[in-house]
VOZA-996893 format. One record per residue (C-alpha): x, y, z; residue number from 1; residue in three letters. Coordinates in Angstrom, 1 decimal, padded with zeros to 4 digits. Layout:
BEGIN
+--------+--------+--------+-----+------+
|   east |  north |     up | seq | type |
+--------+--------+--------+-----+------+
|      X |      Y |      Z | NUM |  ala |
...
+--------+--------+--------+-----+------+
//
This chain:
BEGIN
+--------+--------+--------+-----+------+
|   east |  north |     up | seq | type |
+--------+--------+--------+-----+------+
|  021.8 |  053.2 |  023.5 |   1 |  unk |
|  021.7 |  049.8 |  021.5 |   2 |  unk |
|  018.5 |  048.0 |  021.2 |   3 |  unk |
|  019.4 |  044.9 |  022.9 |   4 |  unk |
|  019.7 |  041.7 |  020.3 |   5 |  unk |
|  017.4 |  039.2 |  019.8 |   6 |  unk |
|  019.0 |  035.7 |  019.7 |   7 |  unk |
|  018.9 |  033.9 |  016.9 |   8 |  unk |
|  016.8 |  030.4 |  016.2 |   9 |  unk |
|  018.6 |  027.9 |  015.1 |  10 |  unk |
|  017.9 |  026.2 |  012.0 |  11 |  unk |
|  017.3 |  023.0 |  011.4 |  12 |  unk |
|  019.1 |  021.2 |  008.1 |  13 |  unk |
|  017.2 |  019.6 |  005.6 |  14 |  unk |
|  019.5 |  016.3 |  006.0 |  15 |  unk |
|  018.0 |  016.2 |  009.7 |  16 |  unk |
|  014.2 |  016.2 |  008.9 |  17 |  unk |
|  014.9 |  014.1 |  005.9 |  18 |  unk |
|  015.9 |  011.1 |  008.7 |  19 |  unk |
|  013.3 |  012.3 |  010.9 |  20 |  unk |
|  010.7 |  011.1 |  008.5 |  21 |  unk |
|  012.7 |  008.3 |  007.6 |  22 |  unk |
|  013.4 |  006.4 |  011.0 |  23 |  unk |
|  009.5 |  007.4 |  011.6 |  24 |  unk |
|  008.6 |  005.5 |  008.8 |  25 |  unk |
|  011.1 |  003.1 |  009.0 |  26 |  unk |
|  010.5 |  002.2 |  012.4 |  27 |  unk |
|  014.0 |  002.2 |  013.5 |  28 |  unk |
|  017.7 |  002.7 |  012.6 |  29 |  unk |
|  019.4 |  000.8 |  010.1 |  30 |  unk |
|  016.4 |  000.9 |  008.1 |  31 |  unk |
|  016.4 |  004.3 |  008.1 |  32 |  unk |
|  020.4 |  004.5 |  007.5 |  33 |  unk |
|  019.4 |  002.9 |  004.8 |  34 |  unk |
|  016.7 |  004.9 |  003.2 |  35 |  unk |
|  019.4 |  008.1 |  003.9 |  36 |  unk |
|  022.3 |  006.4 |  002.3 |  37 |  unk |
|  024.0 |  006.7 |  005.8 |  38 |  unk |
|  025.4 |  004.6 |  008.5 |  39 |  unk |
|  023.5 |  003.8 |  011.7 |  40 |  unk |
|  025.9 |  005.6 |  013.8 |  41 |  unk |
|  025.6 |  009.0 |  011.3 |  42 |  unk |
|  022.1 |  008.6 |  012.1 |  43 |  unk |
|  021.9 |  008.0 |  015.2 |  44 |  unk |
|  024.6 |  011.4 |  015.5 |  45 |  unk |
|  021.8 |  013.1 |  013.3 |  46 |  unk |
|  018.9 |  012.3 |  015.7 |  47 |  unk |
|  021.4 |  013.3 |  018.7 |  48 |  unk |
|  021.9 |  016.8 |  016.9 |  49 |  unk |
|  018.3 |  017.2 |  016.6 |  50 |  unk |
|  017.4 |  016.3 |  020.3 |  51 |  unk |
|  020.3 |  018.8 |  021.1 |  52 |  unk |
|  019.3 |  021.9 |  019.1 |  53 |  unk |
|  015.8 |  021.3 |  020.3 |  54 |  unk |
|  016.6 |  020.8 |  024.0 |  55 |  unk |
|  014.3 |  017.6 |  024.5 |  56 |  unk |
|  013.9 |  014.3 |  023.2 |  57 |  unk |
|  012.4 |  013.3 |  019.5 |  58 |  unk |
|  012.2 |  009.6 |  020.4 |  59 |  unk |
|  011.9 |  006.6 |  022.8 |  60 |  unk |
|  013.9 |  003.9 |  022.2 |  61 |  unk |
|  014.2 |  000.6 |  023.9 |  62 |  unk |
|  015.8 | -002.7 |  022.5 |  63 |  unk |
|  013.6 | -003.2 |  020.2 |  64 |  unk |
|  011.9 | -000.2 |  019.0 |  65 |  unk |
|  011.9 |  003.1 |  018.3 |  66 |  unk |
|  008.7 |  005.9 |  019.1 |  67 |  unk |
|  008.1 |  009.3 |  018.3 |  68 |  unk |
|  007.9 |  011.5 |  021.2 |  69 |  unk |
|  004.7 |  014.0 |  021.4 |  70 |  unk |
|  007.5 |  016.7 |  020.6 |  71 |  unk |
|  008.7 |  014.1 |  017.4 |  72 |  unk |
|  005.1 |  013.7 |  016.5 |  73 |  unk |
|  004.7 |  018.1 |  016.0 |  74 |  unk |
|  008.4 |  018.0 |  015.0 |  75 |  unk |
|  007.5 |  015.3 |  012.2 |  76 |  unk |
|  004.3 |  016.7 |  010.6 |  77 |  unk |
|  006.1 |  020.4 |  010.3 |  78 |  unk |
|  009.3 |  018.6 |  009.0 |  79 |  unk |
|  007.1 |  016.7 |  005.9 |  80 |  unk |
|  005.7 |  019.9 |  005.1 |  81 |  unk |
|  009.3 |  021.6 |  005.0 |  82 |  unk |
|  010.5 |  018.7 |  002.7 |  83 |  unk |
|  007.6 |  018.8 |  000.6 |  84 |  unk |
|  007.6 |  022.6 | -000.1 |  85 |  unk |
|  011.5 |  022.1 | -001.1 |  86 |  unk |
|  011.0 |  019.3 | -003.3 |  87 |  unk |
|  008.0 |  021.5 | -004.8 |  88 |  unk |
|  010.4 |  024.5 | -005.4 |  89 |  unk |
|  013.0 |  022.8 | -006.3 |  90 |  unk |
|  011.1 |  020.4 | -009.1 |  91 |  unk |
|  010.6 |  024.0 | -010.8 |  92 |  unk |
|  014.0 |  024.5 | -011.9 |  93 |  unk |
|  014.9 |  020.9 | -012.2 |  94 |  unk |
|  012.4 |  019.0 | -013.7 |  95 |  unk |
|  010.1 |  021.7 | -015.2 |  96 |  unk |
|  009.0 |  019.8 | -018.1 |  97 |  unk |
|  007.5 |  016.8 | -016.2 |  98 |  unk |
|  004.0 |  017.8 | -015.0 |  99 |  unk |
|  000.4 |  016.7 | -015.5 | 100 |  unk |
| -001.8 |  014.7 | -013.7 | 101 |  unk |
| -002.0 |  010.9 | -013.5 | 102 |  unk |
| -005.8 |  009.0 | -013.4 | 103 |  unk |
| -005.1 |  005.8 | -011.8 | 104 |  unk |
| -007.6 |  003.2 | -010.9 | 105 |  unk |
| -007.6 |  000.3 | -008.4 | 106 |  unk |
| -009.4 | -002.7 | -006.5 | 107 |  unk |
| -009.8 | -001.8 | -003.2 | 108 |  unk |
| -007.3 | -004.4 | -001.6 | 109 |  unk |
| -004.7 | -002.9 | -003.2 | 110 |  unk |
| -005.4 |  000.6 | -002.8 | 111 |  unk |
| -005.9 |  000.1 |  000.6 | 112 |  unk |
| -002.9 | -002.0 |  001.3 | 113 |  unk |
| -000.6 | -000.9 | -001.0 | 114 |  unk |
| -000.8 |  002.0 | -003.1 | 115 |  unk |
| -000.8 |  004.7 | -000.3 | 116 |  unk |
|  002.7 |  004.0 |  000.5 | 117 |  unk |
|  004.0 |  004.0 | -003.2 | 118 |  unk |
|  002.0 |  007.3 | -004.3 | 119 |  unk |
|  003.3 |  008.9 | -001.5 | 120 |  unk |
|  007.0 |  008.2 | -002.6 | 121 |  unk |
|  006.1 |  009.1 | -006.1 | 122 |  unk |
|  004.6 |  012.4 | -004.7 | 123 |  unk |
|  008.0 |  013.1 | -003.4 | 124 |  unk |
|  010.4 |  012.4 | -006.7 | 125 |  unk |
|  007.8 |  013.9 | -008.9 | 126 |  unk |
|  006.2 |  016.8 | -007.1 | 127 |  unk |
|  004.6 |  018.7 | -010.2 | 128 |  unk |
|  002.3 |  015.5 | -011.0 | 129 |  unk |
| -000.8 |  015.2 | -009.7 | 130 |  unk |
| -002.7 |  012.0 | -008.6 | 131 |  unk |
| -005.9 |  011.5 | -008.8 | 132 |  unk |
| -007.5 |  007.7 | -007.7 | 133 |  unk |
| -010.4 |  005.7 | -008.3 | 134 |  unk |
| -011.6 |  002.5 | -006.2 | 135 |  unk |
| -013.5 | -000.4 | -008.2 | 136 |  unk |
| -013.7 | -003.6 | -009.6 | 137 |  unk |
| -011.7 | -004.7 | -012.4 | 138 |  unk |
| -014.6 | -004.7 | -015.0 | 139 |  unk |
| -015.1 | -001.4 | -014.1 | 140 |  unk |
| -011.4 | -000.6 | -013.8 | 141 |  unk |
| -010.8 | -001.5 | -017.1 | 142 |  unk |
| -014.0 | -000.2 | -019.1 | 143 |  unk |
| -013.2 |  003.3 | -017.8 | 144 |  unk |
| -009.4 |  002.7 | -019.0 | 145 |  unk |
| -010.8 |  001.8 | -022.4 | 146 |  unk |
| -012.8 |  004.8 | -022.3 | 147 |  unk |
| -009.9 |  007.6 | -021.8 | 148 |  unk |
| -011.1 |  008.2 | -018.1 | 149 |  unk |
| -008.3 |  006.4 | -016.8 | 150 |  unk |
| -004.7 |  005.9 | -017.8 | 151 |  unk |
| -004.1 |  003.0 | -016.1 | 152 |  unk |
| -005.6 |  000.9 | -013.6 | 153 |  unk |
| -004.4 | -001.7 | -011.2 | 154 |  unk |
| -006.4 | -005.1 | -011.3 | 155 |  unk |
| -006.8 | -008.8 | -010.5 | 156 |  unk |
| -006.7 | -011.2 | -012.7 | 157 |  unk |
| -005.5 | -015.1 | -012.9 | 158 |  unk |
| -002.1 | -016.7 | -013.4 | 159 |  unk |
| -001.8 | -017.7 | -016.9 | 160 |  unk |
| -005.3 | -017.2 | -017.4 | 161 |  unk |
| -007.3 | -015.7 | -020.0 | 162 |  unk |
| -008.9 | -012.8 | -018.0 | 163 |  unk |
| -005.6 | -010.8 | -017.9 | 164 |  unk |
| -006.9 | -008.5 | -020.0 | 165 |  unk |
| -003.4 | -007.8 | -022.2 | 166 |  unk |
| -002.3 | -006.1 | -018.6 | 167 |  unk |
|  001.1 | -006.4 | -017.9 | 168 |  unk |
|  001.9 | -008.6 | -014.5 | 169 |  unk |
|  003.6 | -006.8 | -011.5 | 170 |  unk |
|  003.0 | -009.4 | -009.2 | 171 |  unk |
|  001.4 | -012.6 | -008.1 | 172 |  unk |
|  000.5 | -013.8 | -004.8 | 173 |  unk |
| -001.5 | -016.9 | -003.0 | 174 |  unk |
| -004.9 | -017.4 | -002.6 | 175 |  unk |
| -005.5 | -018.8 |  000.6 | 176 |  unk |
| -009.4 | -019.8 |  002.4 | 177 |  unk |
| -009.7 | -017.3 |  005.2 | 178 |  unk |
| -011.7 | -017.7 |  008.6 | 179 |  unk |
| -011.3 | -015.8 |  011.9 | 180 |  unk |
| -009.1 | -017.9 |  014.5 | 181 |  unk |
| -011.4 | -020.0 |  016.4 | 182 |  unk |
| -014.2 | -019.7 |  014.7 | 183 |  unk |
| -016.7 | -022.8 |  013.0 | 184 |  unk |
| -018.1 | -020.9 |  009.6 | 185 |  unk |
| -015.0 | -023.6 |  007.7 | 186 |  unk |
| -016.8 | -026.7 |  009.3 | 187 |  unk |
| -020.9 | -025.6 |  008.4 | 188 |  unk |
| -022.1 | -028.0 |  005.3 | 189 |  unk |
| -023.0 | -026.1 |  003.2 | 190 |  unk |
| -020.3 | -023.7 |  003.3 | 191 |  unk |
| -020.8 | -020.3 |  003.6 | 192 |  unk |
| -018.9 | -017.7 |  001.6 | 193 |  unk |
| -017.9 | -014.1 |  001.4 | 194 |  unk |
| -017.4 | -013.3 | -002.1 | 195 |  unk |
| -017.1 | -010.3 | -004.3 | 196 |  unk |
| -018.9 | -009.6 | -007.4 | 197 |  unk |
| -019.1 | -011.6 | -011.0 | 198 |  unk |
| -015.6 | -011.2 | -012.8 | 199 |  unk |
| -013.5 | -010.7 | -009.4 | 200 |  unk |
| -010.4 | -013.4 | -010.1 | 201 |  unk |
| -011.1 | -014.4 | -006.2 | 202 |  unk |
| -014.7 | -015.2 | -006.4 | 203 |  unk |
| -014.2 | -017.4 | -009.0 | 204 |  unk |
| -011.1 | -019.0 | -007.8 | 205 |  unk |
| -013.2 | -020.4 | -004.7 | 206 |  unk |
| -016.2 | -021.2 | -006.2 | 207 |  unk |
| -014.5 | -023.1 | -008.5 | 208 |  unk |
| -012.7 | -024.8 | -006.4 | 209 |  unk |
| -015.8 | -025.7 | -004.0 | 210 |  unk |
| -017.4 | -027.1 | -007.2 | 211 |  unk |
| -014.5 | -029.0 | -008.5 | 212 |  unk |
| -014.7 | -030.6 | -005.2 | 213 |  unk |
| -018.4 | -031.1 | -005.0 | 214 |  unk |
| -018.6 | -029.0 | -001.7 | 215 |  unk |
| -021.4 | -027.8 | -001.5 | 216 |  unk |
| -021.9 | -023.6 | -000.4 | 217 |  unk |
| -023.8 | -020.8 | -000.1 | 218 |  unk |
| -023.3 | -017.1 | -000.8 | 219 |  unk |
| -023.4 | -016.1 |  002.7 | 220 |  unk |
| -022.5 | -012.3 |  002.4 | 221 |  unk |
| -021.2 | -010.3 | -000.8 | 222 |  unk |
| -019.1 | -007.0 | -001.1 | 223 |  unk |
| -017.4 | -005.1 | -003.2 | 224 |  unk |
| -015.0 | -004.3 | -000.5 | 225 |  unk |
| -012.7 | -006.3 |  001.5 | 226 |  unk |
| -013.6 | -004.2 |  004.6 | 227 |  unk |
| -016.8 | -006.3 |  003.9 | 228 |  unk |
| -015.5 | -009.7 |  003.1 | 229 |  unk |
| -013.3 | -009.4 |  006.9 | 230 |  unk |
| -015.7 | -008.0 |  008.5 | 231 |  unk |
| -017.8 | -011.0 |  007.7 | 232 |  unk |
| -015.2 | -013.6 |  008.3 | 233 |  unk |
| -014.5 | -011.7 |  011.7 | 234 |  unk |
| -018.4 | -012.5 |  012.7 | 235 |  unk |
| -017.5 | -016.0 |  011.8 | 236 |  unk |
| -020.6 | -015.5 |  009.2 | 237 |  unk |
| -018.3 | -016.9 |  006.5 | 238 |  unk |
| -015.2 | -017.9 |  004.9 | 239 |  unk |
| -013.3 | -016.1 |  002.2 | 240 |  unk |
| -010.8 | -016.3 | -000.2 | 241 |  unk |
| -008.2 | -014.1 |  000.3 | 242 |  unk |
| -004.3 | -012.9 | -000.6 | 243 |  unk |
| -002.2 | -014.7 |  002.3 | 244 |  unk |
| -000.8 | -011.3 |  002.8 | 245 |  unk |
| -004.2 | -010.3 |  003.8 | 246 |  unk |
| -004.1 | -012.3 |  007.3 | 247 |  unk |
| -003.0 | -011.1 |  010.3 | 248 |  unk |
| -003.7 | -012.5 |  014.0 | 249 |  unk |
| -007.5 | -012.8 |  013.7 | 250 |  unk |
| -007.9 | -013.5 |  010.0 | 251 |  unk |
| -006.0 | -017.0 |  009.5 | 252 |  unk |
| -005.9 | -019.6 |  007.1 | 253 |  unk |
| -008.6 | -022.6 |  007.6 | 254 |  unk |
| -006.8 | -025.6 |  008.8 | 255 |  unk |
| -006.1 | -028.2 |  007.0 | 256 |  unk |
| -008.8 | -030.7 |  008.8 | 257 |  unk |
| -011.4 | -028.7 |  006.9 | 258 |  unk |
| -010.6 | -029.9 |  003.7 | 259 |  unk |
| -011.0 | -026.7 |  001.9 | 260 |  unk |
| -010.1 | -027.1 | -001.9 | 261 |  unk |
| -006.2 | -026.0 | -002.4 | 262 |  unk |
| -006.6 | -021.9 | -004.1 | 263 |  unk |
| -004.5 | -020.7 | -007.3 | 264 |  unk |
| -002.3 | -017.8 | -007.1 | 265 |  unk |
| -003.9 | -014.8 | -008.6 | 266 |  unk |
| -002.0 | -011.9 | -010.4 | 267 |  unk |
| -001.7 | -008.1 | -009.9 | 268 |  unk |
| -001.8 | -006.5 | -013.2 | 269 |  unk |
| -001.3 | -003.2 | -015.1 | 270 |  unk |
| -003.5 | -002.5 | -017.3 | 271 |  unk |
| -002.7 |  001.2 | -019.7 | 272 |  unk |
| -004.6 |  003.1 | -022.1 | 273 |  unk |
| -002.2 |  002.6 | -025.2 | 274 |  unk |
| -000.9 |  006.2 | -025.5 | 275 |  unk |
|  000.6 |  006.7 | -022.1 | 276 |  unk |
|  001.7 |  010.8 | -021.4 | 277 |  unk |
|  005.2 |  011.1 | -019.9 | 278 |  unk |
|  004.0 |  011.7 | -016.1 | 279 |  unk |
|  001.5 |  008.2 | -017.0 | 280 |  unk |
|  004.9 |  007.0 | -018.4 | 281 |  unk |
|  006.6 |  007.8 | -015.1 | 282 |  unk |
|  003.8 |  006.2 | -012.8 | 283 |  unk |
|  003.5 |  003.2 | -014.2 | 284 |  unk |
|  007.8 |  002.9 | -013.8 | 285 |  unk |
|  007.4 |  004.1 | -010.3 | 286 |  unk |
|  004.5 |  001.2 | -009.8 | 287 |  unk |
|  007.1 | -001.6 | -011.3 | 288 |  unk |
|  009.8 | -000.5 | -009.6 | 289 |  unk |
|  007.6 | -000.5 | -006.2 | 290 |  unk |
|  006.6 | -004.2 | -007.0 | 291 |  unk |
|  009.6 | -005.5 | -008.0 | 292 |  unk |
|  011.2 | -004.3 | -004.2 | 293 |  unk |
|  008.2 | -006.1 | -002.7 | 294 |  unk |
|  009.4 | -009.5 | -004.3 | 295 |  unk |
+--------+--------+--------+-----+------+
//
């Protein structure tokens, strides 16, 4: 007598999860056809062979969005772990020789913001390099880059000023005077600011401009953090200057019947020990490349 057979599981490509993760992170369609190198109808025929193989739904789409199901959501975290562990075994045979680990150092804005995104897509081209980060200012960013602890470091710095340190500009973006919306901290005489610590490129940006103006102010709260310097704007404790990519729909700009001096641009720079490794070599490309999509 034969055992009876056991049905087999189906399998699900590599091509599938790969715009899975991609239309999750993506938030919808054409972005992700875009990310795939696929049209939005191959996609959307990808998602529809998923749903069917799986004999439920992976997401909820209406006109203008598309959600992760609770089924996408277990579907998505297993599916990163299958890309990651072929890129890994893969990287072994095709890119052997590129492996090491990377030191890299940033202010907290921008590792918070920023860098979270781009490590994570140089994790997945370069699997075999580790990446290790440190937070801080950049007179501390850049001390510890001088002293071999770090091979390269992320930092703020003027435009066309001379505290760029020799780093190597990636980016620069506006300084604006930030308040919470509806608040009255922009109207108090004197003015009270959030600021950072000596050497920050925003602290002294705003407090020069407060004196060029003769306004007078007061250091009303100070943090090495950003989380600190919203958090006090959000009490209406203060005002701060800060990236106008840093407002959203409670952090705004002060209005104009404030009369707030006008705020410089500042600059995003890279600052590199002098003898990069290849996988330092490799990061710092992957960084540019990051920046230069973002303008």
């Amino acid at each position: 007598m034969n055992a009876p057979s056991v049905p087999s599981i189906p399998l699900l490509e590599l091509d599938l999860l790969r715009t899975l993760v991609a239309i999750a992170e993506t938030g919808n369609f054409s972005s992700a056809a875009e990310a795939v190198h696929r049209t939005p109808s191959a996609v959307s025929m990808q998602v529809k062979k998923i749903e069917e193989l799986l004999g439920r739904p992976v997401f909820l789409r209406d006109s203008r969005s598309v959600r992760l199901t609770a089924d996408g959501e277990v579907l998505l975290e297993h599916g990163r772990r299958v890309l990651a562990l072929n890129r890994e075994v893969i990287s072994r045979f095709v890119t052997p020789d590129l492996a090491g680990e990377v030191r890299v150092g940033a202010f907290d804005d921008i590792a918070e913001r920023l860098l979270p995104g781009m490590l994570r897509r140089f994790a997945q081209s370069h699997p075999c390099i580790t990446v290790s980060v440190v937070v801080g200012d950049t007179n501390f960013l850049t001390s510890q880059v001088k002293e071999g602890r770090l091979d390269m470091a992320l930092i703020a710095c003027s435009c066309g000023g001379d505290d760029t340190y020799g780093s190597e500009i990636l980016m620069q973006e506006q300084l604006v005077w930030a308040t919470v919306a509806g608040g009255v901290a922009a109207e108090q005489d004197p003015l009270p600011v959030s600021v950072w610590e000596d050497g920050c490129a925003w602290r002294t940006a705003g407090i020069s401009g407060l004196d060029a103006q003769g306004r007078a102010w007061r250091i009303a709260f100070q943090s090495a953090h950003i989380s600190g310097q919203k958090a006090a704007i959000l009490a209406d404790l203060a005002v701060a200057p800060l990236p106008v990519s840093a407002l959203d729909g409670k952090i705004i700009e002060a209005k104009p019947k404030c009369d707030l001096p006008p705020l410089p641009k500042y600059a995003l720079g890279l600052y590199m020990t002098k003898d990069p490794s290849a996988p330092v070599r490799a990061a710092a490309d992957h960084l540019r490349a990051s920046f230069l999509r973002r303008g």
